[in-house]
PLY file of the C-alpha trace (Angstrom):
ply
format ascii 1.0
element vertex 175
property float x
property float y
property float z
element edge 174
property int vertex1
property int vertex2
end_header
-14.05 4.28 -30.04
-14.86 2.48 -26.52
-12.43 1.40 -24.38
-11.23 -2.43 -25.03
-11.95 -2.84 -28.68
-9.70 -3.56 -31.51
-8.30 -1.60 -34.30
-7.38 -3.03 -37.15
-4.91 -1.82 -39.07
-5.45 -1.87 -42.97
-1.73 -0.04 -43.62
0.48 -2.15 -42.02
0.42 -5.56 -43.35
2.59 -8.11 -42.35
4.50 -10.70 -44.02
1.61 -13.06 -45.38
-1.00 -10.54 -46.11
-2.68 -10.86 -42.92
-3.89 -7.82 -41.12
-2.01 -6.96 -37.73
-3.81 -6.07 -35.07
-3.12 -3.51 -32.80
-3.98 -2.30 -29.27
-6.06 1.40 -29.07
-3.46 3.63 -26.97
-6.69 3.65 -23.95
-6.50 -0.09 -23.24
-2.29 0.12 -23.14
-3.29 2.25 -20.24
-6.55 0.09 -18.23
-5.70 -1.68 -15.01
-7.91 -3.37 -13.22
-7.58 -4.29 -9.58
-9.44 -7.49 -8.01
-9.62 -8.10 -4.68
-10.93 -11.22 -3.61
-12.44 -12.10 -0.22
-12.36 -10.87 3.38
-10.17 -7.88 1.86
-13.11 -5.52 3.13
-12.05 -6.43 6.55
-8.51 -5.28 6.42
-7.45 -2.77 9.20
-9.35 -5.08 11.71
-8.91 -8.67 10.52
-5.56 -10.11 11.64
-4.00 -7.05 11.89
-0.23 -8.88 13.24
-0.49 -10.43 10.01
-2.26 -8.15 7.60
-1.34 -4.62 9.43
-4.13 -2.06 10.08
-4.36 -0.15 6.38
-8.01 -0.76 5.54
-8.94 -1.65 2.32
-10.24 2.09 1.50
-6.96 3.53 2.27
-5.45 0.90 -0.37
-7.53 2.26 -3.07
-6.68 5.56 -2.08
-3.33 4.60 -2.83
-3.86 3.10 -6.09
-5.80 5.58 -7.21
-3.21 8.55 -6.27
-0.37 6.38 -8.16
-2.38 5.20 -11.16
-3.03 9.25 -12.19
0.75 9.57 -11.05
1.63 6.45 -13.84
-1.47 8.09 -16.26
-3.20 4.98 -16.09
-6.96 4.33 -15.48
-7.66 1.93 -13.14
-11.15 -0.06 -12.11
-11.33 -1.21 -8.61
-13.37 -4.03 -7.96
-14.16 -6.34 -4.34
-15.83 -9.67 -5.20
-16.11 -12.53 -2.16
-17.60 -14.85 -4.69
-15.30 -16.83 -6.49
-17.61 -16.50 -9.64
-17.99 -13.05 -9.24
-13.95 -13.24 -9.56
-13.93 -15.19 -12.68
-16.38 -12.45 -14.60
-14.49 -10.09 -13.23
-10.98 -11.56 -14.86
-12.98 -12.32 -18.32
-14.35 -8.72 -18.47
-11.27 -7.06 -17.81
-9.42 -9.16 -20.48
-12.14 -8.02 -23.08
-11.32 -4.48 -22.25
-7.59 -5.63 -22.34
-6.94 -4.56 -19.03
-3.92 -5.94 -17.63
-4.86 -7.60 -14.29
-3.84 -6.89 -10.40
-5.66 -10.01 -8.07
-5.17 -10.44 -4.53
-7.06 -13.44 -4.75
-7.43 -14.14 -0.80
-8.09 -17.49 0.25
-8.74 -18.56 -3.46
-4.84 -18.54 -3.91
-5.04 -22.14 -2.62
-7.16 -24.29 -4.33
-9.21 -22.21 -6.87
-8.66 -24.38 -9.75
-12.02 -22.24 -11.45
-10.15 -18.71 -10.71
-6.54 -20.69 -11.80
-8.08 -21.43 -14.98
-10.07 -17.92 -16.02
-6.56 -16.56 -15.48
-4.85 -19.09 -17.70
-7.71 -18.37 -20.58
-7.17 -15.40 -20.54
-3.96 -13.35 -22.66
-3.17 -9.42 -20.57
-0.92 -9.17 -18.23
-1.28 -10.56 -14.84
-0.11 -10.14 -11.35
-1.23 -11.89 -8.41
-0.59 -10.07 -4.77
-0.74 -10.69 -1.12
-0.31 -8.28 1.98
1.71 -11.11 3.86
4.30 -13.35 2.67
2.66 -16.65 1.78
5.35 -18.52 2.11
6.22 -17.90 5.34
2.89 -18.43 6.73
0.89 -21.85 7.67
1.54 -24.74 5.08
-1.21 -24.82 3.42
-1.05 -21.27 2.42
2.52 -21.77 1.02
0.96 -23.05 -2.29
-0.48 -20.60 -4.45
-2.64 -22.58 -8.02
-2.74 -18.88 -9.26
0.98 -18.36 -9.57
2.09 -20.57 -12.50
-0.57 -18.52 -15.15
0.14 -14.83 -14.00
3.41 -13.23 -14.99
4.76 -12.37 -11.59
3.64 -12.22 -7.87
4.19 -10.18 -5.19
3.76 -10.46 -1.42
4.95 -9.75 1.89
5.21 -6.06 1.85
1.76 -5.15 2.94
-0.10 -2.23 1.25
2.95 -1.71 -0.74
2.45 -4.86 -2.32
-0.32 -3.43 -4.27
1.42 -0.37 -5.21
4.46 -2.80 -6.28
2.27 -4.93 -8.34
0.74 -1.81 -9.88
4.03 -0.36 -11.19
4.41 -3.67 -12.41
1.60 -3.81 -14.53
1.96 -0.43 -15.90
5.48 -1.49 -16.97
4.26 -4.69 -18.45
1.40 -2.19 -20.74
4.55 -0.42 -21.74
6.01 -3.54 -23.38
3.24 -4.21 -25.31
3.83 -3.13 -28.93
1.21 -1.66 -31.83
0 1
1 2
2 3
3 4
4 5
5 6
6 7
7 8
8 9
9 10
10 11
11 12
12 13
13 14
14 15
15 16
16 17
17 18
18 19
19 20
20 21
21 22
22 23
23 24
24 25
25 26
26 27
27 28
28 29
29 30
30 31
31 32
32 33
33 34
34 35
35 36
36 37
37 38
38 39
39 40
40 41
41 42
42 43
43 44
44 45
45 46
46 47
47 48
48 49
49 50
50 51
51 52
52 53
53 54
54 55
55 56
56 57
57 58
58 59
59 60
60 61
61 62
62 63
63 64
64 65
65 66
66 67
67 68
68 69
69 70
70 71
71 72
72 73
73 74
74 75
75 76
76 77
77 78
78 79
79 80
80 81
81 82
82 83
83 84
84 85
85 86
86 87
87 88
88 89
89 90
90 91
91 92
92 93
93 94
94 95
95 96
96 97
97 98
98 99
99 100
100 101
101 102
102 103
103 104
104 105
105 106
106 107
107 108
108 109
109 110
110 111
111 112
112 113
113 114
114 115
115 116
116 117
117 118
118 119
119 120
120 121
121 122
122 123
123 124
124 125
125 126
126 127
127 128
128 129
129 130
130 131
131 132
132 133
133 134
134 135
135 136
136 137
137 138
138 139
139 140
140 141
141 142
142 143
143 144
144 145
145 146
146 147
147 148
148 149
149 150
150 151
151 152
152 153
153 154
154 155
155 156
156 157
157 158
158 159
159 160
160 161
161 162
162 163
163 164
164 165
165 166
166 167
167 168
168 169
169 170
170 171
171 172
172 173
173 174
């Protein structure tokens, strides 16, 4: 069976009739990190703010603690904001829970804010720096009131923070 389709379960009916419908044991284990624009640069761009980890060593990371949590993970880099949104829709078809470091799009992406809200996995938005101790207008994020949780301020470990996270969250989810 492919990653990201349903079973159905015939056996276990629930009360009603109804089938239930469960969730194949590979997709309780899919992550899928998104990383949204000028993350590429990291390790040159603003490095007082953003620190000098590139974006490589990141994923490096990930990867190392996704086999350590037995969890597959995709790793994705999209600057467009549309390239974002397919991103979020194809990952929820695999029902991949969802890691996004949005970038800039934190702000006023009502598009990406609303792909996120369609869509039913689990969710975690992250940032290298704190957002809310940085300039106004980056103290308002659109993307946090439709993900379960966010996480910022604690540079590349935000990512590996947010990835425990997830993993946890796939744990919860029952057959």
């Amino acid at each position: 069976m492919s990653e990201g389709t349903l079973i159905e379960s015939q056996e276990e009916r629930p009360a009603g009739g109804g089938r239930r419908t469960t969730v194949n044991a590979e997709r309780k284990k899919s992550i899928s990190i998104l990383h949204g624009p000028n993350l590429n640069a990291l390790g040159s761009r603003e490095t007082g703010v953003y620190g000098t980890t590139t974006l490589e060593q990141i994923n490096a990371a990930l990867r190392e603690l996704a086999s350590s949590l037995h969890r597959e993970i995709g790793i994705h880099h999209h600057s467009s904001e549309g390239e974002l949104i397919d991103a979020i829709h194809t990952a929820a078809q695999r029902g991949s829970a969802i890691v996004i470091n949005p970038g800039a799009y934190t702000h006023y992406s009502y598009a990406l804010r609303d792909a996120l809200a369609a869509v039913t996995v689990p969710k975690i938005e992250v940032h290298l720096s704190n957002i809310y101790a940085r300039e106004s207008f980056r103290r308002r994020s659109v993307i946090a009131p439709v993900v379960h949780g966010s996480i910022s301020g604690f540079g590349a470990q935000s990512y590996l923070l947010a990835l425990r996270a997830a993993a946890a969250m796939l744990d919860e989810i029952r057959d």
